[in-house]
N, CA, C and O atoms as a MOPAC input file, in Angstrom:
PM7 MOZYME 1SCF
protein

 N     -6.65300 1    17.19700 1   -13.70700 1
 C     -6.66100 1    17.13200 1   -12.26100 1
 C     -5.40800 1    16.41500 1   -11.77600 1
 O     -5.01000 1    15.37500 1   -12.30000 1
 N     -4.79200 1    17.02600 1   -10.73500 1
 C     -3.58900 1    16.20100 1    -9.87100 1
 C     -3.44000 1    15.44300 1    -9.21800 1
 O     -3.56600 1    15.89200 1    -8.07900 1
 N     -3.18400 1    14.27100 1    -9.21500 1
 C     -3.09900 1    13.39000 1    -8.11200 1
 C     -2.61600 1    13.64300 1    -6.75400 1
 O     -1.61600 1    14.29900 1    -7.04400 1
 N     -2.62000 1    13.59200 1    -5.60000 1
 C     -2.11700 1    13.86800 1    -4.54200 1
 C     -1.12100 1    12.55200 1    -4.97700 1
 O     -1.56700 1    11.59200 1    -5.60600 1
 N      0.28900 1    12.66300 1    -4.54100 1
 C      1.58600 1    11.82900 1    -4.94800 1
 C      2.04400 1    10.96200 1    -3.13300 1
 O      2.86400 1    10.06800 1    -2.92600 1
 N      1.14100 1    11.68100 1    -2.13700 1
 C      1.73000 1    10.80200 1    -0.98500 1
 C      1.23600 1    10.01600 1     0.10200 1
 O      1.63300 1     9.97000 1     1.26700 1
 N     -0.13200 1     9.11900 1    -0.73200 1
 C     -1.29000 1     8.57300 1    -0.51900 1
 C     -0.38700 1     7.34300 1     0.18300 1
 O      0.61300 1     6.92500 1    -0.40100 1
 N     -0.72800 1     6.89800 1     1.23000 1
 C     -0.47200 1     5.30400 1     1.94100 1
 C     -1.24000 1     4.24700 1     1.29200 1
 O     -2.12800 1     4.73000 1     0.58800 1
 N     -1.20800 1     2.97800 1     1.28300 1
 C     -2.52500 1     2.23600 1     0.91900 1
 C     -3.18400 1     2.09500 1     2.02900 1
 O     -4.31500 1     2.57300 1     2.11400 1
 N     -2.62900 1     1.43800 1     3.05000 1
 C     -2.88400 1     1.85800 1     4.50900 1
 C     -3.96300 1     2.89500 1     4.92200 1
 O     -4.86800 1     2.45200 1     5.63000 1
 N     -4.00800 1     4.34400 1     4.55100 1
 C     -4.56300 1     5.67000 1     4.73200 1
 C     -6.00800 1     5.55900 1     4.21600 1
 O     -7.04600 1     5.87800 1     4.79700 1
 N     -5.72600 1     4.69600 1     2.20700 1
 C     -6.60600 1     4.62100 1     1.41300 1
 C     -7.61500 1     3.65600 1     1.64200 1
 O     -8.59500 1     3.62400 1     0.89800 1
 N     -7.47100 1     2.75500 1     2.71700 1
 C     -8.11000 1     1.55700 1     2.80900 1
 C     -8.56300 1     2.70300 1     4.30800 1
 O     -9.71500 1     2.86700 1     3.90700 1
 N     -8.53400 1     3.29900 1     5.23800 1
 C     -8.85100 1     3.51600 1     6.10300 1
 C    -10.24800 1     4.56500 1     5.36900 1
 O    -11.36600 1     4.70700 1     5.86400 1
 N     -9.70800 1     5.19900 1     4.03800 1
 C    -11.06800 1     6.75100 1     3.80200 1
 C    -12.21700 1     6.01300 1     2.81800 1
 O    -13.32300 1     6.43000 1     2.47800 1
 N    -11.17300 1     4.10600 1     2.32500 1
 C    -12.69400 1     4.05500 1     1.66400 1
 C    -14.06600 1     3.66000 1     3.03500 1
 O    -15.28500 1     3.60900 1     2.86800 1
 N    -13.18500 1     3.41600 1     4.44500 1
 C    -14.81900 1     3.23700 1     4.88400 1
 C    -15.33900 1     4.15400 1     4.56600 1
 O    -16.15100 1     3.65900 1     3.78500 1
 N    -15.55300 1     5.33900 1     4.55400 1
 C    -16.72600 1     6.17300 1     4.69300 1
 C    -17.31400 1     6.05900 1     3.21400 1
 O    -18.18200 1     6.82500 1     2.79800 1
 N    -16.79300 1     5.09800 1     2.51500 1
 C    -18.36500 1     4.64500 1     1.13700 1
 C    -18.34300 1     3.22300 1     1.28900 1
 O    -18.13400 1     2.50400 1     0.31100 1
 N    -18.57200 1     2.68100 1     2.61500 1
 C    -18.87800 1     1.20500 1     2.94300 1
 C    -18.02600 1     0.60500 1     2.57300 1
 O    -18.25900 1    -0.57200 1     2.84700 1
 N    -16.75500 1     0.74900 1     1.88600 1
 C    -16.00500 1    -0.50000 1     1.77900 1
 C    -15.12000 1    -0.83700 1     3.13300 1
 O    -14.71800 1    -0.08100 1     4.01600 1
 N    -14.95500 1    -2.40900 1     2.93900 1
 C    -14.49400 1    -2.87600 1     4.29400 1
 C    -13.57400 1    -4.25500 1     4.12700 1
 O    -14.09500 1    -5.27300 1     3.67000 1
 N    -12.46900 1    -4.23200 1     4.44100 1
 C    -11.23200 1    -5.16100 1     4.57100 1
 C    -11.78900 1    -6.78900 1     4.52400 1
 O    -12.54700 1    -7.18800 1     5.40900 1
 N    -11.39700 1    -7.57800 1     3.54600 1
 C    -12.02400 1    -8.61500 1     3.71500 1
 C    -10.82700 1    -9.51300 1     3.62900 1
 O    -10.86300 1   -10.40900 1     4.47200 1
 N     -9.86700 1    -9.52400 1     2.91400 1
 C     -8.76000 1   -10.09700 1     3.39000 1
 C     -7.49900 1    -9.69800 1     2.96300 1
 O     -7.45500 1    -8.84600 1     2.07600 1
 N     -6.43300 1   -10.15700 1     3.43300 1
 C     -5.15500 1    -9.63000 1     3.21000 1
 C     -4.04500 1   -10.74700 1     2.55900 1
 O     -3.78400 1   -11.73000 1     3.25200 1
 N     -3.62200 1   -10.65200 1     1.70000 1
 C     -2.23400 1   -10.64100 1     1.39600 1
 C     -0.98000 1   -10.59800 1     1.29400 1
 O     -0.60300 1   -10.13500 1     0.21800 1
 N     -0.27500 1   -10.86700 1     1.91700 1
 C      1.08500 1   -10.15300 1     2.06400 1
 C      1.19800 1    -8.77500 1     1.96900 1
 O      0.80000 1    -8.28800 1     3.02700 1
 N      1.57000 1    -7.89500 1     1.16000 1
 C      1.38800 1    -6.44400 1     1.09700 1
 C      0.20500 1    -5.97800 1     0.40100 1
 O      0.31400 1    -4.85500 1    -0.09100 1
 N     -1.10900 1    -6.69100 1     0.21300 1
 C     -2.35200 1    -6.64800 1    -0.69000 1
 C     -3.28000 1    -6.53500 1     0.16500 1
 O     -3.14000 1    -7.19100 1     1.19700 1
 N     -4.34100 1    -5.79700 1     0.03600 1
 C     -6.05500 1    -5.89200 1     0.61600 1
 C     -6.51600 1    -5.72600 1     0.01900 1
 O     -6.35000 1    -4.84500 1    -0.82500 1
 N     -7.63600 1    -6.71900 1     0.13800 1
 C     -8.92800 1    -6.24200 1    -0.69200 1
 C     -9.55900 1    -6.00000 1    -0.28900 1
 O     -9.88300 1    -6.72500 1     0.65100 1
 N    -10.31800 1    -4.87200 1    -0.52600 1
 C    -11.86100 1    -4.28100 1     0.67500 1
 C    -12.89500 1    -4.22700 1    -0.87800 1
 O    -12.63800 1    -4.22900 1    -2.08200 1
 N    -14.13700 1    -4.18100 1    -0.04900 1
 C    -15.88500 1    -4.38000 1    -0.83700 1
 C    -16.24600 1    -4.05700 1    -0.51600 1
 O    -15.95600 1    -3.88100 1     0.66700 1
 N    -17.63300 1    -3.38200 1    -1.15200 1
 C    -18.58200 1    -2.57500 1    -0.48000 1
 C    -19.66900 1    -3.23800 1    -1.29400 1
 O    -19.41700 1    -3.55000 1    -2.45800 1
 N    -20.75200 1    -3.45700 1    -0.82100 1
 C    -22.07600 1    -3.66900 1    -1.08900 1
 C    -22.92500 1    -2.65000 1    -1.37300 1
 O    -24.10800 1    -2.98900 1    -1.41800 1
 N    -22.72400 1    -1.67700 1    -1.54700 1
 C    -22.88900 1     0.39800 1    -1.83000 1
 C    -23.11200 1     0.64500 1    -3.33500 1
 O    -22.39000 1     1.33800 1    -4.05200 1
 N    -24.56000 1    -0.23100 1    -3.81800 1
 C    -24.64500 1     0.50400 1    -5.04200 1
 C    -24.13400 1    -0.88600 1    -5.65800 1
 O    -23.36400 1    -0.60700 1    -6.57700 1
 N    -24.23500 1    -1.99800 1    -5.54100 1
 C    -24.27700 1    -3.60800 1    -5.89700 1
 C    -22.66100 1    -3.56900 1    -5.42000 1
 O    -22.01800 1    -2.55600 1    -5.14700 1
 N    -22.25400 1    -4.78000 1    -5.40100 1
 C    -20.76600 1    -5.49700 1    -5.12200 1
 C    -19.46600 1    -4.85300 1    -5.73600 1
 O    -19.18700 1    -5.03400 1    -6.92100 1
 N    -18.77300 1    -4.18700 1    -4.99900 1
 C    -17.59600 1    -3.74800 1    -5.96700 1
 C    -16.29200 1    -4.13000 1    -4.88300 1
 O    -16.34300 1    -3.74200 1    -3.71600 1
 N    -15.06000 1    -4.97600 1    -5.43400 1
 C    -14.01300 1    -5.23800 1    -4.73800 1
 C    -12.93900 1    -4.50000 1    -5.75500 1
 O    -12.71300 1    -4.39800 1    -6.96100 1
 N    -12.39500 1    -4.02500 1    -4.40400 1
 C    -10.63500 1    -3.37300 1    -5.16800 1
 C     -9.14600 1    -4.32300 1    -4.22600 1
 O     -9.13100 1    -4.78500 1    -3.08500 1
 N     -8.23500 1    -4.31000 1    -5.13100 1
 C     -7.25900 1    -4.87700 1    -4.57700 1
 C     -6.47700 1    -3.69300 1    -4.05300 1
 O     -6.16400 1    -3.30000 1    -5.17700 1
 N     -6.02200 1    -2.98400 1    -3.41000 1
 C     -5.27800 1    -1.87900 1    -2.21100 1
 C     -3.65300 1    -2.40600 1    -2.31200 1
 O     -3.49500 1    -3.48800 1    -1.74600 1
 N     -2.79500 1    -2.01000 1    -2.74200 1
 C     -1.46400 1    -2.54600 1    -2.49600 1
 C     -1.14500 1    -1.62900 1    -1.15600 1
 O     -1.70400 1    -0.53700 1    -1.25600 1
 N     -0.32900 1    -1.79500 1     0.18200 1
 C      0.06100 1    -1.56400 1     1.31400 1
 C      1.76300 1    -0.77200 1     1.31200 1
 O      2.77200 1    -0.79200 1     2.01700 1
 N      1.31200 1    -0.15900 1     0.12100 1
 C      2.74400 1     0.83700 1     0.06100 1
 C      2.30700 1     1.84500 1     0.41000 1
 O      1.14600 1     2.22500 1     0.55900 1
 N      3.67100 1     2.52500 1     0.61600 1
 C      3.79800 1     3.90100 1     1.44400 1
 C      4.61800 1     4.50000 1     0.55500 1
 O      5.73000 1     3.98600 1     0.68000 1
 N      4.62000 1     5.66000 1    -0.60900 1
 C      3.23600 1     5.76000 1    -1.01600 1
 C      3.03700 1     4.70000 1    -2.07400 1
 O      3.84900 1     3.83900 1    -2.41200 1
 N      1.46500 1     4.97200 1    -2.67300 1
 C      0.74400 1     4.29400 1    -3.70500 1
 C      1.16300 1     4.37900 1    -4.98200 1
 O      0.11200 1     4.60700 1    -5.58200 1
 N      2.14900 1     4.33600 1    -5.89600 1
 C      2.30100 1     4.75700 1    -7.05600 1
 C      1.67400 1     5.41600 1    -8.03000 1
 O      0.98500 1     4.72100 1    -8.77700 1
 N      1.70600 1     6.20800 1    -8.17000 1
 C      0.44100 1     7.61800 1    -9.33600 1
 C     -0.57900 1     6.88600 1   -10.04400 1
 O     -1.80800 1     6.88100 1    -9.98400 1
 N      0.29000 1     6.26300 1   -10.74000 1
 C     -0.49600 1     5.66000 1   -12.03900 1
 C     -1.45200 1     4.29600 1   -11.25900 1
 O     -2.52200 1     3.88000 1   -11.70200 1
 N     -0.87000 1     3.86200 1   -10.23600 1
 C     -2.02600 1     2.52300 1    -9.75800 1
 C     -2.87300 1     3.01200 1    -8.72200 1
 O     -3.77000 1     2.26600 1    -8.33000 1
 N     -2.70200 1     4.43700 1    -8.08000 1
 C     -3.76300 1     4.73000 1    -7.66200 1
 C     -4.80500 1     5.23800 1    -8.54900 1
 O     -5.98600 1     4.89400 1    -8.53800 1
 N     -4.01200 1     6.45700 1    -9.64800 1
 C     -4.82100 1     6.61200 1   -10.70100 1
 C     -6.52800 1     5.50600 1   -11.17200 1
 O     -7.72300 1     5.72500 1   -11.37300 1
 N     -5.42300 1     4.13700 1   -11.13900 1
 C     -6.71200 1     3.29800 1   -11.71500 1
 C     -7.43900 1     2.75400 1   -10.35000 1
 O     -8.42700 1     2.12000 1   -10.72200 1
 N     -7.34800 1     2.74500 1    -8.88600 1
 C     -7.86300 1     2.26300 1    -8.49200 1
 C     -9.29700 1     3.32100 1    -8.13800 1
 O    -10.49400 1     3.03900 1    -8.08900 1
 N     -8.74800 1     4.30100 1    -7.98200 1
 C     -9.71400 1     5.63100 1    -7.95300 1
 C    -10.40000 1     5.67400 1    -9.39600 1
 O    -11.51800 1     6.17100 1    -9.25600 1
 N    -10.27300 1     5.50200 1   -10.08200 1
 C    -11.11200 1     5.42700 1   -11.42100 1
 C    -12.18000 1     4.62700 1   -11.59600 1
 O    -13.26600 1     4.85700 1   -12.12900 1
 N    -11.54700 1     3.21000 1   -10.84700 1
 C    -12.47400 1     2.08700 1   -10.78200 1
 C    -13.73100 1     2.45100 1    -9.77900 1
 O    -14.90100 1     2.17600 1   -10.04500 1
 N    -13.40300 1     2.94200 1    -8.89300 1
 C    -13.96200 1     3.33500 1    -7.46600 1
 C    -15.14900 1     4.47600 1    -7.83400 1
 O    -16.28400 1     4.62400 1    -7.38300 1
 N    -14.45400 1     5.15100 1    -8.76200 1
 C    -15.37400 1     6.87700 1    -9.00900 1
 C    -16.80000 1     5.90100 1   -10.63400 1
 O    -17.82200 1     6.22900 1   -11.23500 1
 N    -16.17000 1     5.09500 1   -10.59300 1
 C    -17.04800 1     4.33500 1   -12.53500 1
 C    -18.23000 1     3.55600 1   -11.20300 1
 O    -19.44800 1     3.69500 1   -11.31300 1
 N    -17.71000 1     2.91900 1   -10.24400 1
 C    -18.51600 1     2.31100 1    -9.65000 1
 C    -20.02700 1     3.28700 1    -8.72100 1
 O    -21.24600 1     3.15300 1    -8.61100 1
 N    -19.10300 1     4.10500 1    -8.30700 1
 C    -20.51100 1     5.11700 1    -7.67200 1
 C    -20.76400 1     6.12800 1    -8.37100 1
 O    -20.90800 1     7.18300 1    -7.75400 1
 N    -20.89400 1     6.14500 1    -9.79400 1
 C    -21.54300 1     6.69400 1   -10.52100 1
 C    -21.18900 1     8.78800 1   -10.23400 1
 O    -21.94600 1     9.75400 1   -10.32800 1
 N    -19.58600 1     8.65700 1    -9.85400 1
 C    -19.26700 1     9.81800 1    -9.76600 1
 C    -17.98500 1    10.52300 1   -10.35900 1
 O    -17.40500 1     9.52800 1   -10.79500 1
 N    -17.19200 1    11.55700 1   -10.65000 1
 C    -15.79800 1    11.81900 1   -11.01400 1
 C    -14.90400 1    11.54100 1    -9.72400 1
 O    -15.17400 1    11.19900 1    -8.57300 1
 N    -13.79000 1    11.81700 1   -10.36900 1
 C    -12.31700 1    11.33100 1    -9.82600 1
 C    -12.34800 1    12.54100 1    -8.43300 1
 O    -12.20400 1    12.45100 1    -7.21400 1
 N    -12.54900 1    13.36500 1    -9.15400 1
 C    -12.38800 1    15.12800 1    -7.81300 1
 C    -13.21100 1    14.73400 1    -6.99400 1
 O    -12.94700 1    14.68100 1    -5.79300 1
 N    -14.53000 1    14.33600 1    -7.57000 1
 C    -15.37900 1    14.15500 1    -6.14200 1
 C    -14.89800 1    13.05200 1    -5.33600 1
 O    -14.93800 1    13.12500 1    -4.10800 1
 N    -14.48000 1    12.10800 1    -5.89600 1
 C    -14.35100 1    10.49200 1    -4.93700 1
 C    -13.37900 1    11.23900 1    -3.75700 1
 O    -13.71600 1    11.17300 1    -2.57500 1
 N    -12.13300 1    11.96200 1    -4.17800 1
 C    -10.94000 1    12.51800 1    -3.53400 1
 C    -12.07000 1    13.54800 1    -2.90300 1
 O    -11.27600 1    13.80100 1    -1.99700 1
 N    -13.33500 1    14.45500 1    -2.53500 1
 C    -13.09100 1    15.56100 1    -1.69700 1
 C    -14.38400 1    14.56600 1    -1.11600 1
 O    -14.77600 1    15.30100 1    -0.21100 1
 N    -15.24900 1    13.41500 1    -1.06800 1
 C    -15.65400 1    12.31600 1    -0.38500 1
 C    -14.97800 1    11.81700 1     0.68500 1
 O    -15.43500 1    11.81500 1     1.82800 1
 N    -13.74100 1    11.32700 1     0.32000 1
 C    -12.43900 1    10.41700 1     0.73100 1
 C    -11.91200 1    11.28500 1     1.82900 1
 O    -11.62500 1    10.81800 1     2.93100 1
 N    -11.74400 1    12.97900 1     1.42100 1
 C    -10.93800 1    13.98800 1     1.86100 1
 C     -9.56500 1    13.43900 1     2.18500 1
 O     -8.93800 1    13.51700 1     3.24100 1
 N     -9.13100 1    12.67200 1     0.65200 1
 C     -7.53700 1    12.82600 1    -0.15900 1
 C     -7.60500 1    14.17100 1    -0.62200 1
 O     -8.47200 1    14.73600 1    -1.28900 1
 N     -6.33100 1    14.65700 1    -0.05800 1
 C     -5.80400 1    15.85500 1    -0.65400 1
 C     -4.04400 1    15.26700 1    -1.00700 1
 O     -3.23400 1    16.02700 1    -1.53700 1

């Protein structure tokens, strides 16, 4: 499967609301958002434009292990293309 290559973190922190996660604090160019959706899960979001392949790679991995789903689905959830 392909990564979409021109993801914002910005964008990515805006599509995880729609699986309850929500901005809890910021960093300099860092967020971390949590969701309480299926017990406690926090991701750290870097605020680049774009996300680098390989570290979105793992943050979407982490994200898809946590709700008990694949990588394709989290992305047509998210509606990352």
């Amino acid at each position: 499967m392909k990564l979409p290559r021109d993801v914002s973190g910005a964008a990515l922190v805006t599509a995880l609301r729609r699986l309850g996660y929500e901005k809890v604090r910021q960093r300099g160019s860092h967020v971390r958002v949590t969701t309480r959706e299926g017990g406690e899960h926090h991701e750290v979001i870097p605020l680049h434009d774009p996300i680098r392949t390989k570290t979105l790679a793992s943050i979407l991995k982490s994200i898809a292990r946590h709700h008990g789903i694949g990588v394709p689905e989290l992305l047509r959830k998210l509606n990352i293309r």
